[in-house]
N, C-alpha and C positions, 0 to 999 in steps of 0.2 A: 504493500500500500504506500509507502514511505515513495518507494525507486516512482512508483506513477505521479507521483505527486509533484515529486521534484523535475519529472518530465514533461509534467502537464505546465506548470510554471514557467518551465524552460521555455517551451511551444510558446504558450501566451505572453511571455518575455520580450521572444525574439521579432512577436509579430506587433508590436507597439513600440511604441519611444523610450528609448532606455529612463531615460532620464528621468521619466516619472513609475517607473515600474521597479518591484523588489522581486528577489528570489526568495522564497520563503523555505529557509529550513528548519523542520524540526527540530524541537527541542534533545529529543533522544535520538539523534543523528546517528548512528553505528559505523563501524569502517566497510562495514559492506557499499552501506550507502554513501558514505564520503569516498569511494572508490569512485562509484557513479557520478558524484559531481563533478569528479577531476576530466572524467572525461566527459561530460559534457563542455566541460570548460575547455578543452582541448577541440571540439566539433564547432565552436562557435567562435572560435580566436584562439586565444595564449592560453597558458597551459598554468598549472600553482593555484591551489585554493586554500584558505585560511580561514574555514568554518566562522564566524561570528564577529568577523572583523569587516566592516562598512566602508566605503568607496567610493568616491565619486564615482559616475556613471557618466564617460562622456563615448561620443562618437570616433572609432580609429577608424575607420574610412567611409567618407561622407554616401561611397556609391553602395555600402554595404553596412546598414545597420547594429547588424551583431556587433558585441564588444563579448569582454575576456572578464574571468575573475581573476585577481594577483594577489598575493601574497603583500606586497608592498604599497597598495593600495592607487596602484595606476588601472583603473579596473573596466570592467563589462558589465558585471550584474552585480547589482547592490545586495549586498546579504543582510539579513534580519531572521529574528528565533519568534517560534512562535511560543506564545504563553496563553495557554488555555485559549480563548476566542480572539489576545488579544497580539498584535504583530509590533514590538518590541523592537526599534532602530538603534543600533548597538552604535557608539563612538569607536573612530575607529582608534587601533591601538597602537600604529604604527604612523612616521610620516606620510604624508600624500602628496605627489607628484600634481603643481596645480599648473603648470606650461610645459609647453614641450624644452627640451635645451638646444639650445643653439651655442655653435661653434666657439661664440664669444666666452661662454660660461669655462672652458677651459684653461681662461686665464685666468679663473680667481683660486685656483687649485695648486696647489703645493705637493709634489711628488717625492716622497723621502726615500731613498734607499740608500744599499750597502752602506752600514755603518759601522766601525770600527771603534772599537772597546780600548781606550788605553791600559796599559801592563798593569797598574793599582786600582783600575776599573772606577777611576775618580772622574772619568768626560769621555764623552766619543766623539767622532769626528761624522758626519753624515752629506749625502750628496744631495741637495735641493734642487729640481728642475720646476721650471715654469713654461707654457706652451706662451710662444712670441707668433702671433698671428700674421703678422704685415712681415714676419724674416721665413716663414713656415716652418721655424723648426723649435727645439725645446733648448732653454739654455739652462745651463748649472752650474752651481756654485756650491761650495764647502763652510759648512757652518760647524763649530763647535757645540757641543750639548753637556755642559755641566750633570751633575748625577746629583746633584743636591737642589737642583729645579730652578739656581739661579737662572737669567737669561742667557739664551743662545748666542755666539758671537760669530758676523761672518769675518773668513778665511778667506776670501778668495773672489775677486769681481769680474774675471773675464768673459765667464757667461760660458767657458766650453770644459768647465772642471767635472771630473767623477772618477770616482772609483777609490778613495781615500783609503791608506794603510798607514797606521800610528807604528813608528822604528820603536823597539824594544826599549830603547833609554826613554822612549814618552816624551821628544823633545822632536821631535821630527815629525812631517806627514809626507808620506810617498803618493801621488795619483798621475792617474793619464789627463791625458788634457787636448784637443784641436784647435790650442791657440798657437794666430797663425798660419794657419791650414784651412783652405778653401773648403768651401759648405760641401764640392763636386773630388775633391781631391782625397786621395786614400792617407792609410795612416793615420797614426795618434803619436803623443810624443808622453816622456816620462820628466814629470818635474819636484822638485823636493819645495819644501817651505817648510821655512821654522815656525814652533808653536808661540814663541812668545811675537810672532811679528817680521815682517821682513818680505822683499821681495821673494816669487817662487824663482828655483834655478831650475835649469836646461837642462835634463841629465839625458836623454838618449830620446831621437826621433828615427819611427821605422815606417816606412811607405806600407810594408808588409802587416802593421799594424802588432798590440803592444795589450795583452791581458793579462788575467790571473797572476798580477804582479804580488811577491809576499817577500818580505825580509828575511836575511836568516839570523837566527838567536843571536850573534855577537853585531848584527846592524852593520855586518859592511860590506854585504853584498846583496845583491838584490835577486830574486827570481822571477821572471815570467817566461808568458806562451809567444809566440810570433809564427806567423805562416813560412812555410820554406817552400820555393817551387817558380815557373817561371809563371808569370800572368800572360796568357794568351788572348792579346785584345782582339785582334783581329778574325782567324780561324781556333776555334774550340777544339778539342778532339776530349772524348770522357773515353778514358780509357781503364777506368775501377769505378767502381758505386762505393760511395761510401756514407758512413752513417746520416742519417739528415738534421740539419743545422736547422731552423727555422731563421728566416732574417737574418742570412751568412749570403746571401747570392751565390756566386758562382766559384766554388769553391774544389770543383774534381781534380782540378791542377794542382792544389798545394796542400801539404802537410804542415801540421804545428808541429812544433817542439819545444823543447826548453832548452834555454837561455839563460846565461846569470851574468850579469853584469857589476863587476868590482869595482866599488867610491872610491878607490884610493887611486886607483890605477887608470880608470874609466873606460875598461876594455869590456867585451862582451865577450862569450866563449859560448857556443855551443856545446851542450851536454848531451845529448840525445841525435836518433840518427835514425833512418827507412822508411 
């Protein structure tokens, strides 16, 4: 009786104006029948249902009535419980999505990753990008984050910093960097900055490009990956398949390996080889 009810609703739902119409679900809903609303809600739109959480109900495509129920409360059908005769519009308990976003909304967002823990785990070091509209691309920059919740301090203004490693003495930050280096041109460079201040230094640029950079325990050498192999711009040939990279492009020509690069000396040495 429940499964018809909820289909009959659904039916008389879809064939009216959302906006003024509810779904009525039972009070003693079961998962049998909360199985059935997910998929009604998958046959009508989007898919996620959230038993007795409330929604706007607006129109996703003006030439197609039906809307979806969500989870998040960007919805299709308004839910409501019933109580004895009487139909109960439940607040909803999560945000609700009241405009669509547009492209713009992506600059007021703050992007944190790979963060680095100093040796007495007193501040990390974190990478901030922002989305730059009118340049199309994201820029970043290095902030400190105290562990005792003072203010954050930035590190770093160039707009092309990431990938921060704290040198073991807690007095140094290692990161890659495309300052310098055209928006279309390959490669990243490796630059040092002191923690208390200071211009960053030049320490190694590779066209072949420059990751999973880490210290080693005594701080005076450096390790990362770089590609080895010739880039074939012109004619391609893929002569092995190998693992797939997502957002690596055209990479069948070249292998990584490791590299370590000596501060005192400023030499590089491959370690690794096939």
């Amino acid at each position: 009786m429940v499964r018809e009810e909820i289909l009959r609703a659904v039916a008389e739902t879809k064939a009216r104006d959302l906006r003024s119409e509810f779904l009525v679900v039972p009070e003693d809903l079961g998962p049998e029948d909360l199985r059935v609303v997910f998929q009604i809600a998958v046959q009508i739109g989007r898919a996620d249902v959230q038993v007795g959480e409330l929604a706007e109900g607006r129109r996703h495509d003006p030439e197609n009535p039906s809307e979806a129920i969500s989870v998040v409360g960007v919805p299709v059908v308004r839910l409501a419980r019933r109580t004895r005769r009487k139909i109960n519009r439940m607040k909803a308990t999560r945000p609700r999505m009241t405009q669509s976003v547009e492209p713009e909304d992506l600059t007021t967002y703050a992007f944190l990753s790979e963060p680095s823990l100093s040796p007495d785990a007193s501040f990390a070091v974190i990478a901030v990008h922002h989305a730059v509209l009118d340049k199309d691309e994201y820029e970043g920059n290095l902030w400190l984050v105290p562990r005792d919740g003072t203010g954050p301090r930035q590190l770093t203004t160039a707009g092309k910093d990431s990938a921060p490693k704290i040198a073991p003495d807690g007095k140094r930050i290692l990161f890659t960097s495309k300052r310098d280096i055209g928006k279309d041109d390959k490669g990243n460079s490796l630059y040092l900055i002191p923690l208390d201040g200071g211009e960053a230094r030049l320490l190694l640029r590779r066209k072949e490009g420059i990751e999973g950079h880490t210290w080693s325990p005594d701080g005076r050498r450096i390790l990362f990956l770089s590609n080895v192999g010739e880039d074939e711009e012109d004619v391609r040939t893929i002569r092995r398949i190998n693992f797939w990279f997502n957002d690596k492009g055209f990479v069948y020509n070249l292998r990584k390996h490791v590299f370590v690069l000596d501060l005192e000396t400023n030499t590089v040495r491959q370690i690794t080889k096939g």
